[in-house]
N, C-alpha and C positions, 0 to 999 in steps of 0.2 A: 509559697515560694515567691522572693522578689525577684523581679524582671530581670535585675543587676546579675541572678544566680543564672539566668540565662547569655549573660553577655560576657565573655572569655576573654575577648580584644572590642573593646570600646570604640578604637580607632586607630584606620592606619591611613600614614603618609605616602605621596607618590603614586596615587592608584588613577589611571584610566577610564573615563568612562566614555565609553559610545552610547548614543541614544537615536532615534530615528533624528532624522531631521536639522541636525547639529554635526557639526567636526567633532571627532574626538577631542576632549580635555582631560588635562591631569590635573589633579587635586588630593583632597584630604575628605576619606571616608568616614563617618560618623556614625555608630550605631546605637539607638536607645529604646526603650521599650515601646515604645510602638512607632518611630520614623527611623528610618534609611536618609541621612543628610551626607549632598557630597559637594562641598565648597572648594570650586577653581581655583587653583593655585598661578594661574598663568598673570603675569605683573598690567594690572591696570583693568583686570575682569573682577567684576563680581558675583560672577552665577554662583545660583546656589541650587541644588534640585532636592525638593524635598517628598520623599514617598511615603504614606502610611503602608507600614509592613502587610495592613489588613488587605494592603489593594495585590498583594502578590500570590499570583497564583498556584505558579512552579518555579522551581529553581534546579541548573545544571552546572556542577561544577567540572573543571578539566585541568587536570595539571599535567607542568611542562616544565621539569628541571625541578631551579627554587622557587618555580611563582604559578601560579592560577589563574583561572578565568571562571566567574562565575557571573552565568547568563539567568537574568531574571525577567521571565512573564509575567504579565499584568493579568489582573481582571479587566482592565479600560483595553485590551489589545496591544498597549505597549510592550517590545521587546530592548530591554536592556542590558546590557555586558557592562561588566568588571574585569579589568585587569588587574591583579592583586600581586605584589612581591612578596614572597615568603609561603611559602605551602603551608604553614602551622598558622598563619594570619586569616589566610583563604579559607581554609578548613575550618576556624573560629567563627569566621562571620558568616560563612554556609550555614554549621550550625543555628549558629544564634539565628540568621531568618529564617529556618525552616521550621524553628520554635516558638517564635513570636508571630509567625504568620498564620498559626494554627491555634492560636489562643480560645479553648472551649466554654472557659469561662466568660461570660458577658459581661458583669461587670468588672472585668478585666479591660476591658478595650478602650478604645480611644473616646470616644464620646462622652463615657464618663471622665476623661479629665481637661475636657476640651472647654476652656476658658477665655474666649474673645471680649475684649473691652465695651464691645459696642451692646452685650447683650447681657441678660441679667436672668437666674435660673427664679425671680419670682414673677416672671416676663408670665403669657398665657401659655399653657404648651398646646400645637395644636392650633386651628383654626376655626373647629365647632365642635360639638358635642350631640350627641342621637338627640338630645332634652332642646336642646336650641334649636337644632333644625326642623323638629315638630312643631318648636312654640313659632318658627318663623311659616311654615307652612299651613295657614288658616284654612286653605278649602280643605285639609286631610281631615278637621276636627269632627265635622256631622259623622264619618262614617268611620275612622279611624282612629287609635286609643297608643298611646306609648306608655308599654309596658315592662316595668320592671323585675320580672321573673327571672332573669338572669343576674340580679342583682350581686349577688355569691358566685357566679359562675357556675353554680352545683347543674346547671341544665342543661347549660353547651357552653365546654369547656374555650371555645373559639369566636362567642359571640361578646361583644360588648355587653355593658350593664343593663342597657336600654334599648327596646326594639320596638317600630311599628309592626302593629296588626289589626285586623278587623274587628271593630269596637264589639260586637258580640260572643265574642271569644272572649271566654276568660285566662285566668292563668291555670288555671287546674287543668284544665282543657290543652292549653298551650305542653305541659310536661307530659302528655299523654303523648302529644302527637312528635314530643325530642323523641321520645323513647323507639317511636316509628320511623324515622330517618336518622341516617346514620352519622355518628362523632353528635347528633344531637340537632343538629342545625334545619328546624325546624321551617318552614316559609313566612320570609318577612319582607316585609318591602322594603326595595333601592331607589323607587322613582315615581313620583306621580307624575301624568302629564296633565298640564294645565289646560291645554287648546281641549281634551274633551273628557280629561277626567279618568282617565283608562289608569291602567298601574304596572309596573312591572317588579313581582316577587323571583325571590332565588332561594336556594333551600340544597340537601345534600337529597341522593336520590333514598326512596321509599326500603324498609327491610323489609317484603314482600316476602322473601324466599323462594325455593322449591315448593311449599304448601300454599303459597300463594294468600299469606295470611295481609287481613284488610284492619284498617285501622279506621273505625267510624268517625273518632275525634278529627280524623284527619284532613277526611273526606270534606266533614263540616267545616273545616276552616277553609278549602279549597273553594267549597258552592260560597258561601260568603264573600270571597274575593271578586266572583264575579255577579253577585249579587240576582239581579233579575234579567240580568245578559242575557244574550244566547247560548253562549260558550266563550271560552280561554283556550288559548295555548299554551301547549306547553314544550319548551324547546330544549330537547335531550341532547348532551356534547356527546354523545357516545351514540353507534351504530344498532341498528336492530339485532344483528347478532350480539354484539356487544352486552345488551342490554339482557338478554334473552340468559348469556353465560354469566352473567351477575349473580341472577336468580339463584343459580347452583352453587353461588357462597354467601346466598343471606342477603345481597342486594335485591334490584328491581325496577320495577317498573310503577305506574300509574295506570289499573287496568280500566278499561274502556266501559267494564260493568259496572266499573264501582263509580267512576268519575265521568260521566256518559255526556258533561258538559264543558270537557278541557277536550281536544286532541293535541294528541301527541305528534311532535315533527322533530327527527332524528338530523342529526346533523355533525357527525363522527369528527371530534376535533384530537389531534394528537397531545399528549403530556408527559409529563415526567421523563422516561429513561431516551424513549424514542426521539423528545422535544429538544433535549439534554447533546443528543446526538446528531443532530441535525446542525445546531450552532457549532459543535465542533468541526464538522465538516464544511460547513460554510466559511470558518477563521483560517482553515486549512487551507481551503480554494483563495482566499485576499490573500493567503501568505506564498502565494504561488510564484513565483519569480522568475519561470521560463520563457514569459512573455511568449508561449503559446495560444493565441484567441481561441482554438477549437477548444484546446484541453481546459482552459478558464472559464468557457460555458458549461462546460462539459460538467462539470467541479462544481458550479453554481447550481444546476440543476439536479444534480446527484445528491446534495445537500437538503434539497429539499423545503429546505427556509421559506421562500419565496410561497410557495404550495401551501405553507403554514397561515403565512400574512395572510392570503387569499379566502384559506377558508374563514379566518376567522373576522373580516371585511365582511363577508358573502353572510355568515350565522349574524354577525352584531345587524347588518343591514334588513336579516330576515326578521329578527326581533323587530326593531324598526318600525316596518314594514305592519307587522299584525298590530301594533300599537297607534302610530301614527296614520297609516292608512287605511286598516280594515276597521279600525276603532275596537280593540279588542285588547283585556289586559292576558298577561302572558307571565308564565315560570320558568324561572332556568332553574335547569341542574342538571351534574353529570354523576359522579361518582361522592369526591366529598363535600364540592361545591365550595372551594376555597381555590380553584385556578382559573378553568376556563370559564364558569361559569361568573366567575368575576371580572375575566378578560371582558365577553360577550357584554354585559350588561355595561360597563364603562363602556364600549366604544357605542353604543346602541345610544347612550345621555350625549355623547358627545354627538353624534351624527340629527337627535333631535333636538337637543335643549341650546339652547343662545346663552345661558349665561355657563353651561361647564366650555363655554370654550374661547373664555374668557382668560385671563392669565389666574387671579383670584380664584373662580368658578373651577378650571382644573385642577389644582392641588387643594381646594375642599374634596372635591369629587373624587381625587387618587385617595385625598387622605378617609374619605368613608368607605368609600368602595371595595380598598387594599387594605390599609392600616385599621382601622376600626372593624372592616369586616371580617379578619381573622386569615389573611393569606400570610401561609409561613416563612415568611421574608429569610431567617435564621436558615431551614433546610433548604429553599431552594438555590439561593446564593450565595453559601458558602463555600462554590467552585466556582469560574467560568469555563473560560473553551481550551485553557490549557494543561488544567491541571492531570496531576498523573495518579491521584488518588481513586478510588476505585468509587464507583457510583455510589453514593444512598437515594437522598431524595431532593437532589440538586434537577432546577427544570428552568428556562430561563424564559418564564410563561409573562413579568414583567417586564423583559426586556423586547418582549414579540409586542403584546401593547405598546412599547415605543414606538415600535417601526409602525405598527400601524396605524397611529397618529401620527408619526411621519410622512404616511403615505395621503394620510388625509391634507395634514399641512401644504403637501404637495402638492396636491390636486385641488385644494381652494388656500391660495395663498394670501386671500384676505379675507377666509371668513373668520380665524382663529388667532387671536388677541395676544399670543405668546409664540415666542420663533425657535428653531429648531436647536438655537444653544440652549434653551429651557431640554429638550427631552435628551440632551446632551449629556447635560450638569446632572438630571435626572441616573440616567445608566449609569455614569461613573457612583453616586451616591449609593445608591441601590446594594452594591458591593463590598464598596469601602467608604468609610462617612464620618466627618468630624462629628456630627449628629445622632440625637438617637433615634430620630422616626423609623427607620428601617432593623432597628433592634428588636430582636424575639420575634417570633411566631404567633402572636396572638397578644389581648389589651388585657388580659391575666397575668398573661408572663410578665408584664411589661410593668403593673400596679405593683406584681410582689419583689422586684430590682428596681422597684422605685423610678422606672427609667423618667418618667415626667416629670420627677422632680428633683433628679440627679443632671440631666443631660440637657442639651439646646434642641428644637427643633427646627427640622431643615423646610419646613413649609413658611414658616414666622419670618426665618430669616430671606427668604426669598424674594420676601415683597416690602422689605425695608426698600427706603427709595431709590438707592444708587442700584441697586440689585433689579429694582421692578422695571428702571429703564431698560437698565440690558437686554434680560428676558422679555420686552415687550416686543410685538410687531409690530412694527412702524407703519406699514400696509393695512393694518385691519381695519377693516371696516365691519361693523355689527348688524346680523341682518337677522331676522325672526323664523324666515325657513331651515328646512332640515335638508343639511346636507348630503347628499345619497353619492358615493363613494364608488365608483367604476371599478370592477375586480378583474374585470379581463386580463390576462394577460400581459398584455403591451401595457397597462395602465400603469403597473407595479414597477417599481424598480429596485433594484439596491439600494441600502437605506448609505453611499458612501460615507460623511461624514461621521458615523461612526466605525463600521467597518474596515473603512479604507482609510481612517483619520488620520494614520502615521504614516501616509504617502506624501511625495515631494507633488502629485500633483492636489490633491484634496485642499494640503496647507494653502497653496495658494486659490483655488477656489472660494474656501474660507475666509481668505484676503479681499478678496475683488466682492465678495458677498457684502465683508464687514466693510467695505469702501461705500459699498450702495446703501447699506444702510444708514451710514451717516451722512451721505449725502439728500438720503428722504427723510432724515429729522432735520438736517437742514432746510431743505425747501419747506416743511412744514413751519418752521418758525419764522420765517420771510412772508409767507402766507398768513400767519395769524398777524405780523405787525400793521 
């Protein structure tokens, strides 16, 4: 079917739009297969607002006589109203967005027809590959092997083509032990640290079961990892109960007999439906307008958000901690090992390593960590906090990573090389995207829609130069320690500038921000002559 069969009224004259932050204007609506354009009509303006239908999350219509109102939610938290004449005009373009804004087909969407001048689809897609980052990685090569067993995807349908592992381990060995964790995802490394050589592996958790069945291949890949250590950690996103009622559908654990040289340390982080709900309650509390303070805390805290950032500061710092401190390498996983355990291990690189926190060094590190490692961009952000559709597996476990490199941002405002319009531009992206980086669920989905060599990526185009200024921090200063992230309480706050973006005070905040910031690339240029 073409887009066209979706669009009833193309466009109409005379329509009103309010938007935060603006006077209402009247103009001329415009609707095509993937933007909402509405061009002011008022003599001597030229705005124009242009929405990808993708970025919408709910829509409510209301009619009154001969004419309509149809109120449209964002994914970015934007609330916008239509005024519409004609109830059969209203009615048409309800339709049509609530049709193109659910488009199930991917390569239906925008990114595939997303054609900017400045970029070219035989560009590189992407910013590395598993194969490059090995070959730049020379202390991994004595004990360390990149291997191709996943080459097909036949072994974990979620893992890229290529994976580190312990040079003694073969591949035979390697599909023994998918077969032993669950969706297949097998233990690979994310990060070696340089200062003493430690590692940190991630993996989905053990199908142990009820019989408490052991996987010897597996074990073996695990004593390998820590070679002639004394022990490893390993750091479980799920609770000991948690863990315990796995067992009773085929999940597991790492038992203590079998692997007598990792302990385990539990560390219960929320996901999916509960994660899911907690953002909704939190948009709910920003959308409050009683300008009651009790009831606005109240709302904040009931939400629960805040309690999410916290643990997962508190788990990435505890990773950390047994790597950078105790000198000990260490495993995440929780369940499939495609959320939290992805959360955990990025901020864990970011709080040790000096160059992920770099502008560069972060969107390789989002782009291996998220995109290459197999997190399902497709189910968990096909909603945000507004929508009225009924749960699947919408969880907004990359938009909690924001905050919490917001919070980091905020708490070393020169250690980190990129400023908070970077995890800005990020959230909106994530959602809705001229791009295809955040297309499909996995680097399988993505080889067989061709998305790399159909669409633009939005890591490439970031650090073209007018873009790398923006996104830079003009304060940073690069330092070699790891920064260790205060979880208290009082230390956290509301991530405003996303949350609270469409306030009359935020906007200006962002104002006097963006003043200061070019007021310090100025000084700095007066300083270099």
């Amino acid at each position: 079917m073409e887009f066209s069969d979706h669009i009833k009224t193309a466009n109409v004259e005379d329509v009103v739009l309010r938007q935060p932050l603006h006077p209402p204007s009247r103009g001329t609506l415009c609707i095509t297969g993937h933007h909402l354009l509405f061009s002011e009509r008022e003599e001597g303006s030229s705005q124009q607002v242009l929405l990808l239908l993708r970025n919408i999350d709910a829509i409510e219509k209301r009619m009154s006589g001969s004419s309509g109102t149809i109120t449209i939610k964002c994914k970015d938290l934007r609330v916008l109203q239509l005024d519409i004449p004609g109830m059969e005009q209203c009615l048409n373009i309800s339709r049509s967005i609530e049709t193109l804004s659910c488009l199930d087909n991917v390569s239906e969407m925008y990114p595939f027809f997303y054609r900017p001048t400045d970029l070219s689809l035989q560009d590189q897609w992407g910013l590395s590959t598993p194969e490059k980052h090995y070959t730049q990685m020379k202390e991994l090569h004595e004990r360390w092997r990149l291997s191709s067993v996943n080459k097909s995807y036949s072994v974990c349908p979620s893992y890229p083509p290529a994976v580190i592992v312990p040079n003694c381990i073969d591949d035979e060995t390697l599909k023994k032990v998918a077969k032993f964790r669950q969706g297949g995802r097998f233990p690979v490394l994310c990060y070696y640290h340089r200062k003493n050589g430690m590692v940190i592996m991630r993996s989905s958790q053990p199908l142990t079961g009820a019989n408490r069945k052991r996987c010897k291949e597996d074990e073996l890949l695990l004593q390998a990892v820590i070679e002639d250590s004394d022990k490893g950690f390993i750091i479980d996103t799920r609770s000991s109960q948690q863990v315990h009622q796995a067992r009773m559908t085929g999940g597991g654990f790492e038992s203590k007999s079998f692997y007598n040289c990792w302990k385990r340390l539990h560390r219960q982080m929320e996901r999916g439906k509960a994660l899911q709900e907690s953002l909704i309650k939190l948009v709910e509390a920003c959308s409050d307008e009683s300008h009651n303070v009790d009831r606005w805390l109240s709302k904040l805290e009931n939400s629960k958000w805040l309690s999410h950032v916290q643990t997962a500061l508190s788990t990435a710092g505890l990773l950390a901690e047994c790597v950078e401190r105790d000198g000990h390498s260490a495993l995440v996983h929780g369940y499939e090992g495609t959320d939290c355990s992805l959360l955990i291990c990025t901020l864990a690189q970011l709080i040790m390593d000096p160059f992920c926190r770099t502008l560069e060094g972060f969107l390789a590190l989002l782009e291996r960590e998220w995109v290459q490692a197999g997190h399902p961009f497709q189910q968990r952000c096909a909603h945000s906090a507004y929508s009225h559709a009924r749960f699947q597996q919408e969880s907004p476990v990359f938009l909690l990573l924001l905050d919490c490199v917001w919070q980091l941002w905020r708490q070393f405002p020169l250690a980190l090389g990129f400023s908070e319009a970077l995890l800005l531009r990020l959230a909106n992206e994530v959602y809705a995207s001229d791009y295809g980086t955040f297309l499909c669920n996995n680097d399988q989905e993505r080889c067989a829609l061709g998305v790399k060599d159909r669409t633009h990526c939005l890591f490439r185009a970031l650090l073209r130069p007018a873009e790398r200024d923006y996104y830079s921090n003009p304060l940073y200063e690069p330092t070699e320690l790891a920064i260790w992230p205060s979880v208290h309480p009082q230390s956290l706050q509301l991530w405003r500038g996303f949350f609270l973006r469409w306030t009359q005070l935020t906007h200006h905040l962002e104002a006097v921000q963006e003043e200061i910031r070019s007021m310090v690339i100025e000084w700095g240029r007066v300083a270099q002559r």
